[in-house]
Each structure stands twice: as C-alpha cells, then as structure tokens.
N, C-alpha and C positions, 0 to 999 in steps of 0.2 A: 475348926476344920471338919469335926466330926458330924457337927449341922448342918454344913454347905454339901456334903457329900450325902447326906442321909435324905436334903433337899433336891438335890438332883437325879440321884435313885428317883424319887418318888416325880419327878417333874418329867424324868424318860418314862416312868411307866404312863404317865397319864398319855404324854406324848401317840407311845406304843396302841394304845386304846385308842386314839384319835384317829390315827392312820388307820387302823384296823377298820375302822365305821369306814373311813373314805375309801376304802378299797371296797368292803362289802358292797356300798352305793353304787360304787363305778359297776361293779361287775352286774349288779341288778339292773343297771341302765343300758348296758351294753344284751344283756339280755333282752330284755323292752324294744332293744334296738331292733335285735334280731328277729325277734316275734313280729315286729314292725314290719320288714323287711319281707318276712314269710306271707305274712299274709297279704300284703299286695302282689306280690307275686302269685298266689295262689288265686286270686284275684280275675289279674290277669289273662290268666290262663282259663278262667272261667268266662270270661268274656270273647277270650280269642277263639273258644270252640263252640260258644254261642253261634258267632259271627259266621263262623265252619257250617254246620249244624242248619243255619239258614238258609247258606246259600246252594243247599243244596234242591 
C-alpha cells in the first residue's frame, strides 16, 4: 500500500512538471501570437499613411 502511494506521489509530481512546460508554451505562443498581431498592425498603418502622404 505504502508503494502504490509513494508511486503516485511521485507520478502527480511528474504529472505537475508536464503541465507546467504546457502552460509555459501556451503562454509563449500566445505571446508570439501577440507580437504577430502588433506588428501587422503596425504594418498597416505604415502603409496606410504612406498611401495618405502620396496623395497628397
């Protein structure tokens, strides 16, 4: 009994570490996302005052 318990201790903790990387990644990708997201936008707006800028 004292094995099976000492077993699963030790099978949550790896568990706990596994989860922990998948969240770390998530949230790095979600930032990736972001940074993604900013720079076309920023992008954009470089383009769209180009186009401003011209037709003047």
């Amino acid at each position: 009994m004292e094995r099976s318990v000492n077993e699963l201790s030790s099978s949550s903790s790896q568990i706990q570490k596994i989860v922990a990387a998948v969240q770390y990644i998530a949230d790095q990708t979600k930032i990736l996302s972001l940074n993604a997201t900013l720079k076309v936008a920023r992008q954009e707006n470089m383009e769209e005052a180009s186009l401003k800028w011209k037709r003047r």
